[in-house]
C-alpha positions as CSV (number, residue, x, y, z in Angstrom):
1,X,136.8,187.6,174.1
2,X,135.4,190.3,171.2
3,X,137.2,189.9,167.7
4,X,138.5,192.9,167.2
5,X,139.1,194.3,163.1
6,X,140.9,196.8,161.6
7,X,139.9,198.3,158.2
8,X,141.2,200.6,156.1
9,X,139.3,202.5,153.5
10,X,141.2,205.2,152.3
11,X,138.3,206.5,149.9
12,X,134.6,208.0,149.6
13,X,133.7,204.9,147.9
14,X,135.8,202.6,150.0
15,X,134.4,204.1,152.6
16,X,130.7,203.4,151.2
17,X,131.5,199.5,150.6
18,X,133.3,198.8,154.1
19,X,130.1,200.4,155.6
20,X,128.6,197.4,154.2
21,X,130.7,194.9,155.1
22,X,130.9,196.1,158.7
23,X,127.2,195.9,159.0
24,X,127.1,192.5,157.5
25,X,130.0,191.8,160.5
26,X,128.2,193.2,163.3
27,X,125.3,191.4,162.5
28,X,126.7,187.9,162.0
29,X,129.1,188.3,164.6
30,X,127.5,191.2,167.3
31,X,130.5,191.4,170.0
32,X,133.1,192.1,167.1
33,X,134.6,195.1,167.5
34,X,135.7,197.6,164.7
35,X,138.5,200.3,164.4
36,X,139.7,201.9,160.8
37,X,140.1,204.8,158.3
38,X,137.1,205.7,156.8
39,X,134.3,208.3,156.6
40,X,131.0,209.4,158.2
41,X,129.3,205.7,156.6
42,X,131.7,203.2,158.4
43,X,131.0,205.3,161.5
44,X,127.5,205.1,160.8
45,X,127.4,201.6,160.4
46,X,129.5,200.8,164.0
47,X,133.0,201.1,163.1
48,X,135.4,203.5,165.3
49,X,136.9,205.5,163.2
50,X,141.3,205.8,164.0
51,X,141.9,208.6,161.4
52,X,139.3,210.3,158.3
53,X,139.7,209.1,154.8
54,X,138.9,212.7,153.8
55,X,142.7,213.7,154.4
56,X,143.9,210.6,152.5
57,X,141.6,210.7,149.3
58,X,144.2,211.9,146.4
59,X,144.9,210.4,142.8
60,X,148.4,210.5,141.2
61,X,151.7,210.2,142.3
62,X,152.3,214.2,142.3
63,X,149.5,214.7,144.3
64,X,149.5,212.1,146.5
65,X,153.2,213.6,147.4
66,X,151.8,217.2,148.2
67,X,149.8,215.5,150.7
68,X,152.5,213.5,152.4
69,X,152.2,214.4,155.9
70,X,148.6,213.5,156.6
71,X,149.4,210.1,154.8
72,X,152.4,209.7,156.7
73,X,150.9,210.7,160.5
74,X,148.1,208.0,159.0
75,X,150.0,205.3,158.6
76,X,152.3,205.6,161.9
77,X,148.5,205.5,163.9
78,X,147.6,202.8,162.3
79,X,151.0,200.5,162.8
80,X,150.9,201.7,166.6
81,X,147.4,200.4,166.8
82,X,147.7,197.1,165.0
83,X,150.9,196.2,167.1
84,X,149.1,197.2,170.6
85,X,145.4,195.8,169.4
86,X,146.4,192.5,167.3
87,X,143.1,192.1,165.5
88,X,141.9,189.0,164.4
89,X,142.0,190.1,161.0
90,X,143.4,193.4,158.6
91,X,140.7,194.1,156.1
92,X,141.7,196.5,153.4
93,X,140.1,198.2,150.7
94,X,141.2,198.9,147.4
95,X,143.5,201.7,147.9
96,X,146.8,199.5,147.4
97,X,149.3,202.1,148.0
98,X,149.1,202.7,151.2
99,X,147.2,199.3,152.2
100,X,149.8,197.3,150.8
101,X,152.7,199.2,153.1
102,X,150.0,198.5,155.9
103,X,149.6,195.1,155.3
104,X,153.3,194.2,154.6
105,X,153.6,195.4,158.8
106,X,150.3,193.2,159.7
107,X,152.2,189.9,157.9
108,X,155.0,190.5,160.0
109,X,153.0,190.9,163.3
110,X,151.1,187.6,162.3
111,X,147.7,189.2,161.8
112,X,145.5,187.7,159.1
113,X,145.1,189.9,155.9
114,X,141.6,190.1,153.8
115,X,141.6,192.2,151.2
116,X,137.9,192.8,149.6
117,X,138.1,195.1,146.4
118,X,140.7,194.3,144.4
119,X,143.1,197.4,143.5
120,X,142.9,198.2,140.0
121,X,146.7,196.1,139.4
122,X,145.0,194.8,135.6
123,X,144.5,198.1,134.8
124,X,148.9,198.9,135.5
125,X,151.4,197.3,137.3
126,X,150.6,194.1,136.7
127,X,153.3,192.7,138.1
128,X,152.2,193.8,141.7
129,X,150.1,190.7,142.0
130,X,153.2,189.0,143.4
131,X,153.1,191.4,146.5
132,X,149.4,190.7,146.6
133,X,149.9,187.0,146.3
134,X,152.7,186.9,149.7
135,X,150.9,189.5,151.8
136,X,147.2,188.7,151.6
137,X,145.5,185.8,152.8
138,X,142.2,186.3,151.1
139,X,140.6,187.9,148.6
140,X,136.8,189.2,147.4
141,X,136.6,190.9,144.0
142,X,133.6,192.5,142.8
143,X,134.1,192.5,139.1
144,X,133.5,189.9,136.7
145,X,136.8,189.7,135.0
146,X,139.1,189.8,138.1
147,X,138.9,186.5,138.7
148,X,140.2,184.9,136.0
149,X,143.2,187.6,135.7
150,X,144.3,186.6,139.3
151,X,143.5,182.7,138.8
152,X,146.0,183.5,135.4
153,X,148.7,184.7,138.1
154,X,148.0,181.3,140.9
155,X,145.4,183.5,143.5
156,X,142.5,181.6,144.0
157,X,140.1,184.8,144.8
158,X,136.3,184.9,145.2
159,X,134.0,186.3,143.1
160,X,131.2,188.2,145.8
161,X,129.4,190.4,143.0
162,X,129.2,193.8,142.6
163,X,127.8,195.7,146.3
164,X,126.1,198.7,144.4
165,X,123.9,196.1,143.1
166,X,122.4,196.3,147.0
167,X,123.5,200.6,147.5
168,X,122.5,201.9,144.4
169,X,118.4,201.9,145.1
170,X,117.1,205.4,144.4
171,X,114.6,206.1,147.0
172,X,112.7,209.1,145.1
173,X,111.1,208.8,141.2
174,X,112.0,212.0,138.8
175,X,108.4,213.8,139.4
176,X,109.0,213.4,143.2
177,X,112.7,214.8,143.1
178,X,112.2,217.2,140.5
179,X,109.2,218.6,142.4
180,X,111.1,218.2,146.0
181,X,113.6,221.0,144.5
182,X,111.3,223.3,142.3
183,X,112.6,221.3,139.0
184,X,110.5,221.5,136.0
185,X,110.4,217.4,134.8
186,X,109.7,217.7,131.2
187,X,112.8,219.6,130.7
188,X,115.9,218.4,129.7
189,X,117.7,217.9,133.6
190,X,121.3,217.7,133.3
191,X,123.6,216.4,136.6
192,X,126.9,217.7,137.2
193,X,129.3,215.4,139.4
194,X,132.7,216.6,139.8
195,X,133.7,213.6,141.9
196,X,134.3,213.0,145.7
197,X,137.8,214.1,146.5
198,X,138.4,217.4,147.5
199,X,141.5,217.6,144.6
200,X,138.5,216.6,142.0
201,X,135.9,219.0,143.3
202,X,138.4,222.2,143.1
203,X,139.7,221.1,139.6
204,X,136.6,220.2,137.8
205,X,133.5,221.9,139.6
206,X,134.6,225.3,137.9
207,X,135.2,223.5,134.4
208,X,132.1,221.5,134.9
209,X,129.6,224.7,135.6
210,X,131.5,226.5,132.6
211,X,130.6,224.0,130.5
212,X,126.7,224.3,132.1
213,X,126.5,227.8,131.2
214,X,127.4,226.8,127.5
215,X,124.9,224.1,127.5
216,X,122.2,226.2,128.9
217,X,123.7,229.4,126.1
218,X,122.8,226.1,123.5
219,X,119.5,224.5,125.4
220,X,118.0,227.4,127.1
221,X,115.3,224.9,128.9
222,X,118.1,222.8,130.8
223,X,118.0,222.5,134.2
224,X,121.2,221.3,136.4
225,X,121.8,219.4,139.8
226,X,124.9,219.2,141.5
227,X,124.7,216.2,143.9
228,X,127.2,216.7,147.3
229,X,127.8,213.5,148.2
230,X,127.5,212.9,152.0
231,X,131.3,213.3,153.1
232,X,131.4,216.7,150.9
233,X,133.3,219.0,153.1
234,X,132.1,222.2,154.0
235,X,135.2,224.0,151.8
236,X,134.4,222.1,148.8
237,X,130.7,222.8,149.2
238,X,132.0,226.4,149.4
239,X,133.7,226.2,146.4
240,X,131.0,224.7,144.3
241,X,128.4,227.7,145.4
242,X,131.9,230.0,144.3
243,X,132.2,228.5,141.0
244,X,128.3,229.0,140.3
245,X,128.7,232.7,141.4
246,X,131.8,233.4,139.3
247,X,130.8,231.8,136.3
248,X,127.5,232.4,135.7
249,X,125.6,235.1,135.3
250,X,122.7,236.4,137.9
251,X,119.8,235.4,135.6
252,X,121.2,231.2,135.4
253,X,122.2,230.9,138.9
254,X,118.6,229.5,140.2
255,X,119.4,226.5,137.2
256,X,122.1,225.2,138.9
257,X,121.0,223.6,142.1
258,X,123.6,221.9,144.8
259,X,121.3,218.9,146.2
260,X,122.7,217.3,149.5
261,X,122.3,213.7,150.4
262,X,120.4,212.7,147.2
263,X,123.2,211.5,144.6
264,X,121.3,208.5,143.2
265,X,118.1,210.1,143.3
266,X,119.8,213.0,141.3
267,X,121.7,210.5,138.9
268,X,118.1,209.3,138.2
269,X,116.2,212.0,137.7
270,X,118.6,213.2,135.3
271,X,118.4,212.8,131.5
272,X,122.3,212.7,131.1
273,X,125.0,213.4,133.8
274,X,128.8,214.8,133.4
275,X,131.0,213.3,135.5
276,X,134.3,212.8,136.5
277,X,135.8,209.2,136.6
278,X,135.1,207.1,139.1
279,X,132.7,204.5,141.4
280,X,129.8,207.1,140.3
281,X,130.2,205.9,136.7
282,X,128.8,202.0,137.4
283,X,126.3,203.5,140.0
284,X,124.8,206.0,136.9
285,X,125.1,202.8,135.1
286,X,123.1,200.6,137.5
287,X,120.6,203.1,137.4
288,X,120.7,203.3,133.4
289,X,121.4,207.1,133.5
290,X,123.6,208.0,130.2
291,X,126.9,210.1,131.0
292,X,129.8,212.0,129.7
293,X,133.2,211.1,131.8
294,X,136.0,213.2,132.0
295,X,139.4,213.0,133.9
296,X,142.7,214.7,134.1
297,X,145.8,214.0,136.3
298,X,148.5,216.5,136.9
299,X,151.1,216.3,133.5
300,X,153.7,214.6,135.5
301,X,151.3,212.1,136.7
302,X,149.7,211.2,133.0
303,X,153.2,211.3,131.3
304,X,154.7,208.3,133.7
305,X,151.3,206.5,133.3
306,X,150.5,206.9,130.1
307,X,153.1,203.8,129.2
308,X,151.8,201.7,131.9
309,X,148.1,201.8,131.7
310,X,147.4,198.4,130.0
311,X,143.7,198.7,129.5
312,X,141.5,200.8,126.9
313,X,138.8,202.6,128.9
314,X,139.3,205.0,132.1
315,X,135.4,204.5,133.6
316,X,134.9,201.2,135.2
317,X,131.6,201.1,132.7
318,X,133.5,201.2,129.5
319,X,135.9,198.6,131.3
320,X,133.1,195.9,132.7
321,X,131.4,196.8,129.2
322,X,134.5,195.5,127.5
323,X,133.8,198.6,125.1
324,X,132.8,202.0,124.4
325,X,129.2,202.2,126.1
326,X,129.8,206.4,126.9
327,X,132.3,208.8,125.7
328,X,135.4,209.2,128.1
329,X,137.1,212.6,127.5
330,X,140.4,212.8,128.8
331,X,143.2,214.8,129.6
332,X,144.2,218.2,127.1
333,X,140.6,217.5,125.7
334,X,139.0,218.5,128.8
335,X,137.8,221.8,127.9
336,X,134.2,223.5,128.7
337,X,133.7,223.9,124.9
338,X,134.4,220.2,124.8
339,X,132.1,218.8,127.3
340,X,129.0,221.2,126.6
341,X,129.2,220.1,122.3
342,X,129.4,216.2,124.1
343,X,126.3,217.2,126.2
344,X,124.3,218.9,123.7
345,X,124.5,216.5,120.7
346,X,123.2,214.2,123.5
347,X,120.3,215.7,124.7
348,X,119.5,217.0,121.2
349,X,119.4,213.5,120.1
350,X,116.3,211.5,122.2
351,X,117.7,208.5,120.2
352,X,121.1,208.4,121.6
353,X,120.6,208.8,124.8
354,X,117.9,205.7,124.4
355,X,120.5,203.5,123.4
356,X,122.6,204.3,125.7
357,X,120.5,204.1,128.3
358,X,119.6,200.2,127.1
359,X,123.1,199.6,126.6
360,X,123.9,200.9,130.5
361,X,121.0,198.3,131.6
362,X,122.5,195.5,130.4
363,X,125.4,195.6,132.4
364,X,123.2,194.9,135.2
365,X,123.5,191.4,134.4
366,X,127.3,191.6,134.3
367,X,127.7,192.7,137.4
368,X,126.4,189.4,139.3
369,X,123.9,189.6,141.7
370,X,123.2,191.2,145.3
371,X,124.4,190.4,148.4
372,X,128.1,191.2,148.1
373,X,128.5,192.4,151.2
374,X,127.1,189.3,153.2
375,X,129.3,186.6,151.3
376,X,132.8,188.9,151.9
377,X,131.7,188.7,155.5
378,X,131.4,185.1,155.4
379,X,134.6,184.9,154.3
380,X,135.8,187.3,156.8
381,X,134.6,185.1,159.6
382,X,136.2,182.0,157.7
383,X,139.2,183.4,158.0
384,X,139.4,184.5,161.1
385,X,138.3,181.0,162.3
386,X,141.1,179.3,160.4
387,X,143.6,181.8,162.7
388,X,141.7,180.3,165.7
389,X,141.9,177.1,165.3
């Protein structure tokens, strides 16, 4: 009889790592079958998809309750399915909120629980490693300090390496982008990346082109890209090309190209990207591309946190860095003025953006080495055998 596996990745770059590990599945174990939440790459890479991620994908506890009902008709699907299906094995990833409801259910039912990227729990709420530790059977983490803060709290966990080390392979050098969209390459290129969610893309693609028009007002030969990642919906797509309308004047327009399909090959071909928070930051880091990061959360949302958060950095390269590699601008401080003057002094300074460029190289090194993917499968499969026999 087929395995059958259920996995859950609630998020564009969830989505992105469980497309690797299904295809690392399939291919050490063909007539598995898989069902989940995810995006267009787990489909791509064999998985039937139960419910889109792109409904789920919110940040903060005041947004993620304005968007109760999808999450709620989300998670009744998936407890019908797991109680008529009985996989050999719940995989989740990251996104522990709603995972950890899912795989309280699963324990009940006696279906095995794998959880491969670890929710962010050192970063807040420590003190959830207790659930973690009663509900989940096994564990991969993919960064270098995780292991050690759950073998602190009695989880024995595996350390599989980081799996943008195998994703994050640009496939297109700066000439051949920058000549693919009629960009000039020696002049200054500057990416804009308001992140994946549909929430980020509406709050920080206007801020974001703002800030473009007063870097270009300050560098007049910058040019800017504005990757859409793959699952970019066809609204937020809309309101990117809205924003660039709106807030820029005829003349700049033609600057500011939306590239589709080509985020890494963007991120490289850029001499400094702004971004918002998130996977994107290690992937620009992989690829040794220096940054700007920027975040807000709603007021409510950054008030109740604000006492909880037990680390220093918000982008997960300051955090594997263990210190201030790029400049994280957060919150009230968000501002167009703000970004642009962070930008400029940047690409106004050839040294700087050097350094930081080296500095972004060497955390290659931290981040293990490839293959990621292929050793959570293994673990996968071990697991399920030990339900077996």
């Amino acid at each position: 009889m087929a395995k059958k596996i259920f996995i859950i990745a609630g998020e564009a770059s969830g989505d992105m790592h469980a497309a690797g590990l299904c295809r690392q599945l399939i291919d050490k174990c063909p007539d598995i079958s898989i069902t989940g939440i995810g995006g267009p790459a787990m489909e791509r890479a064999g998985a039937d998809l139960l419910f889109p991620n792109s409904q789920l994908a919110v940040v903060g506890l005041f947004e993620v309750l304005s968007h109760a009902a999808p999450i709620i008709s989300a998670y009744r699907s998936v407890i019908k399915w797991l109680s008529s299906n009985r996989p050999s094995a719940l995989i989740l990833v990251d996104y522990p909120e709603f995972n950890l409801l899912v795989a309280s259910r699963a324990k009940k039912l006696g279906i095995p629980v794998f959880y491969y990227i670890s929710p962010q729990i050192w970063a807040w709420r420590e003190g959830r490693v207790k659930k973690i530790r009663r509900l989940v059977d096994r564990m991969a983490v993919i960064l270098p300090f995780e292991k050690e803060f759950y073998s602190r709290h009695g989880m024995d966990v595996t350390y599989v390496g980081h799996p943008l080390l195998d994703t994050v392979k640009p496939s297109a050098d700066r000439e051949t982008f920058c000549s693919s969209h009629n960009i000039d390459p020696s002049l200054p290129v500057v990416g804009l990346l308001p992140g994946s969610r549909t929430g980020e893309i509406k709050k920080f693609s206007g801020i974001m082109i703002e800030a473009g028009r007063l870097i270009k007002n300050a560098v007049p030969a910058a040019q800017f890209v504005i990757p859409a990642a793959p699952g970019m919906d066809r609204s937020s797509l809309a309101h990117i090309e809205k924003e660039i309308r709106e807030k820029l004047p005829p003349w700049d327009r033609d600057n500011f190209r939306i590239v589709r399909n080509e985020t890494h090959e963007a991120i490289a071909a850029s001499d400094i990207i702004l971004t918002a928070s998130g996977t994107v930051t290690l992937e620009a880091g992989i690829i040794g591309t220096p940054m700007v990061v920027m975040y807000t959360v709603s007021p409510l949302t950054y008030y109740l946190g604000r006492h909880l958060i037990k680390v220093k950095y918000c982008s997960l390269v300051n955090l594997v860095a263990g210190r201030e590699i790029v400049p994280e601008i957060l919150q009230e401080q968000v501002t167009p003025e703000r970004l642009a003057s962070e930008i400029i002094s940047r690409l106004n300074s050839p040294e700087r953006l050097e350094l930081m460029k080296q500095e972004l190289l060497s955390l290659r090194d931290m981040l293990g080495r490839g293959g990621a993917a292929a050793r959570a499968a293994e673990e996968v499969l071990k697991l399920m055998d030990e339900k077996d026999s």
